[in-house]
Biotite code that builds the C-alpha atoms (Angstrom):
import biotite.structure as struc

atoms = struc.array([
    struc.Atom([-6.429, -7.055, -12.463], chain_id="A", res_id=1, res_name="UNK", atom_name="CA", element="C"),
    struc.Atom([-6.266, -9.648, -9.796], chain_id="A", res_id=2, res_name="UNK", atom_name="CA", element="C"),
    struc.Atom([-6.445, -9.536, -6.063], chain_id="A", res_id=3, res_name="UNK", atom_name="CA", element="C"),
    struc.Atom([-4.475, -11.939, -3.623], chain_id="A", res_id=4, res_name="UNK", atom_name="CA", element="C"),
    struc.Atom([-6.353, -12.582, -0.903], chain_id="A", res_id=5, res_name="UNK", atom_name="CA", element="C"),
    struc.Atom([-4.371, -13.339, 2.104], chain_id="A", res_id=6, res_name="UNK", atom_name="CA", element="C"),
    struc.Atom([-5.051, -11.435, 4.996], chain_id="A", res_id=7, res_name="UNK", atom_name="CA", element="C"),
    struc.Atom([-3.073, -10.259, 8.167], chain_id="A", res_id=8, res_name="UNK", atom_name="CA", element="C"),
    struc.Atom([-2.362, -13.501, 10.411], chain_id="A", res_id=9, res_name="UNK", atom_name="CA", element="C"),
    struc.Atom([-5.016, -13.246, 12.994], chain_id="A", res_id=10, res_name="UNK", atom_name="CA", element="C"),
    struc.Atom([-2.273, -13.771, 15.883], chain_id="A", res_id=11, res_name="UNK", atom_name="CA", element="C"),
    struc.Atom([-0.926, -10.533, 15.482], chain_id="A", res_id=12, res_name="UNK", atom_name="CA", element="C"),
    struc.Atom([-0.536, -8.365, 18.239], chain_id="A", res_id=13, res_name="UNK", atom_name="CA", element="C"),
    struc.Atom([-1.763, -5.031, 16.726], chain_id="A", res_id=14, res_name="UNK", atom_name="CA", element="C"),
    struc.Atom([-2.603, -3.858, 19.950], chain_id="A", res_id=15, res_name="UNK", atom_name="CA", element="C"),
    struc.Atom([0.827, -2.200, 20.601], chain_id="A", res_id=16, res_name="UNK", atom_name="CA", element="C"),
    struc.Atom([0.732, 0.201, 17.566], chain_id="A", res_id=17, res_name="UNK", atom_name="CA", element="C"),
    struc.Atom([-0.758, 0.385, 14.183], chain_id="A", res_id=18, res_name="UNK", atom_name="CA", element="C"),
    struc.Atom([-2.549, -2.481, 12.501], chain_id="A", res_id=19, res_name="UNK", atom_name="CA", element="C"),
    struc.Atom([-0.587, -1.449, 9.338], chain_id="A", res_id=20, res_name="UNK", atom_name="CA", element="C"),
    struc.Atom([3.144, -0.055, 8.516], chain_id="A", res_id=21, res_name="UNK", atom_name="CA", element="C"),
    struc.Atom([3.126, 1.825, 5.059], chain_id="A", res_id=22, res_name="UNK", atom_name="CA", element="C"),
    struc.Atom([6.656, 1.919, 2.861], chain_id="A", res_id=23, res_name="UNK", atom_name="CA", element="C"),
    struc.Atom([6.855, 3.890, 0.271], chain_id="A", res_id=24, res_name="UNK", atom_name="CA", element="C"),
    struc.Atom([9.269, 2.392, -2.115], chain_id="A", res_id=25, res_name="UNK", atom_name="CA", element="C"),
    struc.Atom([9.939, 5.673, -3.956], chain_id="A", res_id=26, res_name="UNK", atom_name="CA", element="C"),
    struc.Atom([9.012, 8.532, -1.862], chain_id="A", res_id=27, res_name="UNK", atom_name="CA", element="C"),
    struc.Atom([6.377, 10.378, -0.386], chain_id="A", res_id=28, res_name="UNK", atom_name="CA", element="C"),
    struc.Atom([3.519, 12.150, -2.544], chain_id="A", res_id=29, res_name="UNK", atom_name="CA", element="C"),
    struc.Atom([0.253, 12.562, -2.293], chain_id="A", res_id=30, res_name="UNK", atom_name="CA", element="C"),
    struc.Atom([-0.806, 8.654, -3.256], chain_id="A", res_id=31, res_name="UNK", atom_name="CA", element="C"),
    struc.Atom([0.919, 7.687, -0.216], chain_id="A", res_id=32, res_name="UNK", atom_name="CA", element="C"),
    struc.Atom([-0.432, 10.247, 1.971], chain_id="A", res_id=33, res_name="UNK", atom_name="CA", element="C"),
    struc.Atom([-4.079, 9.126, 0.627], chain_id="A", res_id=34, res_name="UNK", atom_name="CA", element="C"),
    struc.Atom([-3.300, 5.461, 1.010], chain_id="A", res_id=35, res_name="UNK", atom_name="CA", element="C"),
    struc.Atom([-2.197, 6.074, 4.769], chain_id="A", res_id=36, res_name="UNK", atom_name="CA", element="C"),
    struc.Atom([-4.988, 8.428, 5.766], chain_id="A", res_id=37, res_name="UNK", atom_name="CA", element="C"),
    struc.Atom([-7.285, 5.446, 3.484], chain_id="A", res_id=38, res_name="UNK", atom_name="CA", element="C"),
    struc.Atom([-5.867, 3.165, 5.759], chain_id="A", res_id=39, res_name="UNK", atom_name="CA", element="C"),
    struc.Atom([-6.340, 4.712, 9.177], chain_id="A", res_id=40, res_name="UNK", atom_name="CA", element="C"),
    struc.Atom([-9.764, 5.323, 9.381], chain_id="A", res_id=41, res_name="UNK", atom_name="CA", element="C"),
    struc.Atom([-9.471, 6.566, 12.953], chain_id="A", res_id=42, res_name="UNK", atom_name="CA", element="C"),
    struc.Atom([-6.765, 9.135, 12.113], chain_id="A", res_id=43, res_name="UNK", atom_name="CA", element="C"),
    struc.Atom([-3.617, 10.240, 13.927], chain_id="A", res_id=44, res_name="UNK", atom_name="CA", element="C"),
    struc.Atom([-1.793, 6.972, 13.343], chain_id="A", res_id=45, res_name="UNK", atom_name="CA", element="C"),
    struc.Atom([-4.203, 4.543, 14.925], chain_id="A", res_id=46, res_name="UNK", atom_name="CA", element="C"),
    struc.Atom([-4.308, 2.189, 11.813], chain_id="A", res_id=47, res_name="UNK", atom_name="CA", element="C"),
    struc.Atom([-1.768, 2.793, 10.127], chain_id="A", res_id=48, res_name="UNK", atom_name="CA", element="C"),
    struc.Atom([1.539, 4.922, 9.872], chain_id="A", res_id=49, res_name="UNK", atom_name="CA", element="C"),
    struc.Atom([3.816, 5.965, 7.305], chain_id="A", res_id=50, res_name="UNK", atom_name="CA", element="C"),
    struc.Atom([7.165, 4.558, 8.048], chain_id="A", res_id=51, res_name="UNK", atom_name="CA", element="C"),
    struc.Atom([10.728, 6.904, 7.477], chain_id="A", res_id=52, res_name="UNK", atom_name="CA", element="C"),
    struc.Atom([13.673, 5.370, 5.572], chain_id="A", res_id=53, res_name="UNK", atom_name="CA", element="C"),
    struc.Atom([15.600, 2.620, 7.722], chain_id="A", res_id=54, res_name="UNK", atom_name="CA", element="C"),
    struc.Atom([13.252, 2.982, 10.299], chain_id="A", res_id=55, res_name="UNK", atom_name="CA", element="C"),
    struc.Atom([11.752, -0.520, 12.187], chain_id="A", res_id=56, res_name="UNK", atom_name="CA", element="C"),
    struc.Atom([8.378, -2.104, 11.391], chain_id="A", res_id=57, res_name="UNK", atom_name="CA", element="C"),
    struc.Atom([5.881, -1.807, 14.901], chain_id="A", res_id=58, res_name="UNK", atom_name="CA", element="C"),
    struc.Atom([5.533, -4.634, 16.708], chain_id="A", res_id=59, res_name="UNK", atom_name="CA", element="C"),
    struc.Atom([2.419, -6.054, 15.449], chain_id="A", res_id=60, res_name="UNK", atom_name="CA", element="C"),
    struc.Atom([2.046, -4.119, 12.424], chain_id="A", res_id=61, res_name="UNK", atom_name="CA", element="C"),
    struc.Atom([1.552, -5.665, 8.785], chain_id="A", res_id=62, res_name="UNK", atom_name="CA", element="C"),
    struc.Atom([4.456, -4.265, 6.473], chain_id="A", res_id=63, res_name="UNK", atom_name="CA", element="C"),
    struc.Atom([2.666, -2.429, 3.476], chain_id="A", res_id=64, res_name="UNK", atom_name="CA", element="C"),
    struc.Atom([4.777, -1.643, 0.803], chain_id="A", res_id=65, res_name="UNK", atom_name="CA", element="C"),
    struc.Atom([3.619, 1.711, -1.599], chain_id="A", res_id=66, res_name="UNK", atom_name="CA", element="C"),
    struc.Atom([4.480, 2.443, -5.389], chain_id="A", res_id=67, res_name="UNK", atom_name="CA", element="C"),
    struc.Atom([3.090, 3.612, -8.519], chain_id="A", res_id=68, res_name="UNK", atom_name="CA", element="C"),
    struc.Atom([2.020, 1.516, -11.201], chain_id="A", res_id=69, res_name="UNK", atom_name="CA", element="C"),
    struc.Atom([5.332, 2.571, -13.384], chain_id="A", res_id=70, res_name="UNK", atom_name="CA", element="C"),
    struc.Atom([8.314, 0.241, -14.638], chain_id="A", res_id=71, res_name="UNK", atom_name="CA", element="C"),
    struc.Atom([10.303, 2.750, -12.135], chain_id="A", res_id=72, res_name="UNK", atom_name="CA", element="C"),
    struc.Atom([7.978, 1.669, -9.089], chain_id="A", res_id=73, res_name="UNK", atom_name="CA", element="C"),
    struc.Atom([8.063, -2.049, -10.094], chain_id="A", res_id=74, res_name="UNK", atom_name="CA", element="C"),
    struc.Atom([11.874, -1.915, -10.125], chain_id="A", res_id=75, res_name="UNK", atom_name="CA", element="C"),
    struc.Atom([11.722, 0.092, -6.518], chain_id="A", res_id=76, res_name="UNK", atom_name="CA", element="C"),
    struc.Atom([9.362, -2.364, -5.577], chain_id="A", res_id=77, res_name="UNK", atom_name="CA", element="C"),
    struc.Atom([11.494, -5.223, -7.086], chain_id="A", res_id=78, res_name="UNK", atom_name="CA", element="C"),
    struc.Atom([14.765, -3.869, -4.989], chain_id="A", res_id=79, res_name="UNK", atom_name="CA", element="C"),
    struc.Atom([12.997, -3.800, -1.413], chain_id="A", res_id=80, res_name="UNK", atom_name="CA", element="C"),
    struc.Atom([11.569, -7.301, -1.754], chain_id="A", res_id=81, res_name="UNK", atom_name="CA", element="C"),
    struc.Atom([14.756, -8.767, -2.417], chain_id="A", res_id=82, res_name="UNK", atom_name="CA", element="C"),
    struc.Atom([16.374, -6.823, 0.578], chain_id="A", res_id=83, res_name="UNK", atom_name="CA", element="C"),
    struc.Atom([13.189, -7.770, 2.564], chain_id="A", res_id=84, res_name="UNK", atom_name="CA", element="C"),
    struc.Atom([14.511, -9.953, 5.847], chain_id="A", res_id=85, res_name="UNK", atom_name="CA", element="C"),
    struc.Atom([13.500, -13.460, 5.377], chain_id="A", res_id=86, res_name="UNK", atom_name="CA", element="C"),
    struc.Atom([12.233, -13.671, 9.047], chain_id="A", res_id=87, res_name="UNK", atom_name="CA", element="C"),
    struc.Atom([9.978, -10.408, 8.603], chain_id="A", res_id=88, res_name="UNK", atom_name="CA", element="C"),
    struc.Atom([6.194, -11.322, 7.746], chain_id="A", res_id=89, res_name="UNK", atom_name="CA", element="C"),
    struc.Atom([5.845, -10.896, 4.203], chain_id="A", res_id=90, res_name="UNK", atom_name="CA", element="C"),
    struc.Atom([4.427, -7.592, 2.653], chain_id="A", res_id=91, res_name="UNK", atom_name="CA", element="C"),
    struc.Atom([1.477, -6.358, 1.200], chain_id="A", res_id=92, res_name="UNK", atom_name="CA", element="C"),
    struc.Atom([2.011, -4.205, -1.880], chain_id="A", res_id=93, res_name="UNK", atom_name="CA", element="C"),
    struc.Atom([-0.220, -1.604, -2.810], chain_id="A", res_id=94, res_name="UNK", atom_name="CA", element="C"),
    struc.Atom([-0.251, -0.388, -6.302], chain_id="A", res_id=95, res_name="UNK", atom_name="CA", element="C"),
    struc.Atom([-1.283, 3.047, -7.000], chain_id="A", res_id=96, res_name="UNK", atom_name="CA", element="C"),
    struc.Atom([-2.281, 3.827, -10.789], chain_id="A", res_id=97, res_name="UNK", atom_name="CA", element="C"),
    struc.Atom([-0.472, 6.841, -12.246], chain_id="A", res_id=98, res_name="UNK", atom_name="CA", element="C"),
    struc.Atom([-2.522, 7.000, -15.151], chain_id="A", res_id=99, res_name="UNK", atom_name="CA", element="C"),
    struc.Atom([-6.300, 6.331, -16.604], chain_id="A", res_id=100, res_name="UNK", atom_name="CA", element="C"),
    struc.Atom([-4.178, 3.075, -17.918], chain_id="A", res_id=101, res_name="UNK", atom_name="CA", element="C"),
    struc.Atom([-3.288, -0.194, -16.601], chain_id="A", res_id=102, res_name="UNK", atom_name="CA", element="C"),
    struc.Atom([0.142, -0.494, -15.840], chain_id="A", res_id=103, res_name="UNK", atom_name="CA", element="C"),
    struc.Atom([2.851, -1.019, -18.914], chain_id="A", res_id=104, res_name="UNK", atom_name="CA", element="C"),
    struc.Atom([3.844, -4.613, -19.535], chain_id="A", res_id=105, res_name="UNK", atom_name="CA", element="C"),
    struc.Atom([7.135, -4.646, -17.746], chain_id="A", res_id=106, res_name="UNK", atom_name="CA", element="C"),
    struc.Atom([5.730, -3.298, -14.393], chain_id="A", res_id=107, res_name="UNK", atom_name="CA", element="C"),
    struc.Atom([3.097, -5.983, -14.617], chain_id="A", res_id=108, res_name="UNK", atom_name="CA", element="C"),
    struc.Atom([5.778, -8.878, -15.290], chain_id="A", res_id=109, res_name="UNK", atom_name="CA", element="C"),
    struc.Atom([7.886, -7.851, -12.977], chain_id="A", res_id=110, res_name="UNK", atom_name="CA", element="C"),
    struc.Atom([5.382, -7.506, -10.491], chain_id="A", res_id=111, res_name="UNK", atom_name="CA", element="C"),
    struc.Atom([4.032, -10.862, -11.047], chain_id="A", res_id=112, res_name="UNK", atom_name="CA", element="C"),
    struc.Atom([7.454, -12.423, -11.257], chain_id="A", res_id=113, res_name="UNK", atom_name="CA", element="C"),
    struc.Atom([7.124, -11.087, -6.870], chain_id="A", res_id=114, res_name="UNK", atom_name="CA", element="C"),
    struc.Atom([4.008, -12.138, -6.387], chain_id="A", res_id=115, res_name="UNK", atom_name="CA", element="C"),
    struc.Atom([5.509, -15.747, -4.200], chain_id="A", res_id=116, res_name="UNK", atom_name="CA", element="C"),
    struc.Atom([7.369, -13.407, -1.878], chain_id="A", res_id=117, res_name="UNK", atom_name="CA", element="C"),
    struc.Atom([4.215, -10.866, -0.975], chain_id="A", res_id=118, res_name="UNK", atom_name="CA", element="C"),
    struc.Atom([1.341, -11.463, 1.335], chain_id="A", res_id=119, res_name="UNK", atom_name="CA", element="C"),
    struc.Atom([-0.668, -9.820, -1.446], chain_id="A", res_id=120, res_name="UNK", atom_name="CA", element="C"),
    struc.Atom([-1.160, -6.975, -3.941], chain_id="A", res_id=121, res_name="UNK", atom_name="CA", element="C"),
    struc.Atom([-3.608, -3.972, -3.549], chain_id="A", res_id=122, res_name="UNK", atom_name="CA", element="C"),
    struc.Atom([-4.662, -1.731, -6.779], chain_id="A", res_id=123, res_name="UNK", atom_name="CA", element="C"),
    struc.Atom([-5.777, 1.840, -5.999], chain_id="A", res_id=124, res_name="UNK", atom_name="CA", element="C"),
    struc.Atom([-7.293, 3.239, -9.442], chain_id="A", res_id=125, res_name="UNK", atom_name="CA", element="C"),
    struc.Atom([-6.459, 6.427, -11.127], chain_id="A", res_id=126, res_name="UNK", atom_name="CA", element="C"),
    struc.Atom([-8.041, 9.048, -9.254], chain_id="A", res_id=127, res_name="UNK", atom_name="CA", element="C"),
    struc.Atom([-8.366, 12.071, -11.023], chain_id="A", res_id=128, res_name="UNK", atom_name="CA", element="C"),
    struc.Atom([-8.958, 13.908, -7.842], chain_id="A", res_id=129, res_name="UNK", atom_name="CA", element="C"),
    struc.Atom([-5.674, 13.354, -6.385], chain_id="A", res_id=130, res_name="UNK", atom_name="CA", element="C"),
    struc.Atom([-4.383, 16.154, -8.567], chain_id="A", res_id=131, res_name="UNK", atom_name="CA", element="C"),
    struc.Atom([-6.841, 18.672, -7.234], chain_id="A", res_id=132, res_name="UNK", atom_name="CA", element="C"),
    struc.Atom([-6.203, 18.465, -3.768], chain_id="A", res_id=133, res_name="UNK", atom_name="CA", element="C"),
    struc.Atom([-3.581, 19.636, -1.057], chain_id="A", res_id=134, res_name="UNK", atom_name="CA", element="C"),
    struc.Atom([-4.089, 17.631, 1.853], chain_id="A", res_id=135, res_name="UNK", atom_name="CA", element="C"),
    struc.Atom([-4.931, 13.866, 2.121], chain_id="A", res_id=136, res_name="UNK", atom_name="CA", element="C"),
    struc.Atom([-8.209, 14.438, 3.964], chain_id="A", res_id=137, res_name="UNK", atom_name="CA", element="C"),
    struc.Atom([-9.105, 16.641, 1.429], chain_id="A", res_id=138, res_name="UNK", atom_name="CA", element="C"),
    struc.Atom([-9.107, 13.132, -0.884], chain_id="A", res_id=139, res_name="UNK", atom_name="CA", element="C"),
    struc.Atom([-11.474, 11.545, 1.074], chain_id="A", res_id=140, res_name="UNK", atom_name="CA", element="C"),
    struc.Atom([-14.010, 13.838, 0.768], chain_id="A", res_id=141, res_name="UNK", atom_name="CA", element="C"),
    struc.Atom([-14.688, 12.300, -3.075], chain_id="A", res_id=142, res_name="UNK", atom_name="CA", element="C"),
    struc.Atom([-16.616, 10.070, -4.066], chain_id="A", res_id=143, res_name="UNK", atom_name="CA", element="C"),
    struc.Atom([-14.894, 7.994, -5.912], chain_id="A", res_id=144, res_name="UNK", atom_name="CA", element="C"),
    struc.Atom([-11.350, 8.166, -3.087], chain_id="A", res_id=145, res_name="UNK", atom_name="CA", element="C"),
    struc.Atom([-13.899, 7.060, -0.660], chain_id="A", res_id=146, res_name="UNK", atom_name="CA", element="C"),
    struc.Atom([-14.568, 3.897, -2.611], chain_id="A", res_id=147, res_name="UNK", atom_name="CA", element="C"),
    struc.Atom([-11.425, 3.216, -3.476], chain_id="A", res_id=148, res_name="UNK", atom_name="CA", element="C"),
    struc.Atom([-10.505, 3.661, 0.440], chain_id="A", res_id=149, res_name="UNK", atom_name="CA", element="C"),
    struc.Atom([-13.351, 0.829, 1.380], chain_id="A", res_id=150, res_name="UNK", atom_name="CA", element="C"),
    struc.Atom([-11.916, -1.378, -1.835], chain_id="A", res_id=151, res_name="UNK", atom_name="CA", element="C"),
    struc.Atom([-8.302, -1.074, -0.325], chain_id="A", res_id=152, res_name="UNK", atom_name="CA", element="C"),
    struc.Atom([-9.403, -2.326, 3.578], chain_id="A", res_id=153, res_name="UNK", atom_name="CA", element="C"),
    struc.Atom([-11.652, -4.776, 2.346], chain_id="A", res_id=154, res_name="UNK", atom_name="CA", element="C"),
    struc.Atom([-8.705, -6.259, 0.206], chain_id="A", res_id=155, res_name="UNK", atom_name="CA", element="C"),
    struc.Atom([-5.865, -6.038, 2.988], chain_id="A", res_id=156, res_name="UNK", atom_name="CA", element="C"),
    struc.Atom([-8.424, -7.813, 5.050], chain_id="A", res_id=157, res_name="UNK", atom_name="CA", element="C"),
    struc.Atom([-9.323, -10.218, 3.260], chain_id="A", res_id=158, res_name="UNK", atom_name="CA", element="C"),
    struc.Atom([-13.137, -9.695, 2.972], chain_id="A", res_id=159, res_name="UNK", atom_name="CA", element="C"),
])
């Protein structure tokens, strides 16, 4: 799969709070909590910060929006981008895979069909690992989470 590669505008303030504002599209597991603590490499909220339902986007911070690689997520994902405030900078989407598979045909059109009114689109891989674990920082002590983790900042940034 394909990476768009258009990073945060460098005017930004991201001083005020976190450099990035996670939504997840269709709740909170343990891919989101990964992808957050992925993203905040600091910890504690630094980088970035998982937003609640309704609530505002930091000043400064990029809007990342969080599903699974599913026909459900896609049509989650689907519904929030064409709710998404035309004023608002546009998201980042981060896919996470919910299988050893790429993602089924309709997630992928659909997906691409949104790909005009995102900033760009992040893949996290399957990770196996995920399953074994009960706390995100727990994750990043694999191998292969850690990789994916440096894959996923370089991408958002642009490098």
């Amino acid at each position: 799969m394909t990476t768009n590669s258009v990073a945060p505008a460098g005017g930004r303030n991201t001083t005020v709070g976190p450099r990035y504002a996670l939504i997840p599209v269709h709740g909170y597991g343990i891919a989101v909590a990964v992808a957050a603590r992925m993203l905040d490499v600091e910890g504690g909220g630094a980088t970035a910060r998982v937003l609640n339902a309704g609530e505002p986007i930091p000043l400064g911070a990029w809007p990342v929006l969080l599903a699974e690689s599913t026909v459900y997520g896609a049509v989650c994902v689907e519904r929030t981008v064409r709710a998404w405030h035309p004023q608002a900078p546009r998201p980042w989407l981060v896919l996470a895979a919910d299988a050893p598979a790429p993602p089924p045909p309709d997630a992928r059109y659909r997906i691409r069909a949104l790909q005009s009114r995102l900033a760009g689109t992040a893949y996290l891989p399957y990770l196996p690992s995920l399953r074994a674990v009960e706390e995100p920082e727990a994750a990043l002590e694999h191998k292969d989470v850690k990789r994916a983790a440096e894959k996923l900042r370089r991408q958002l940034e642009g490098k």
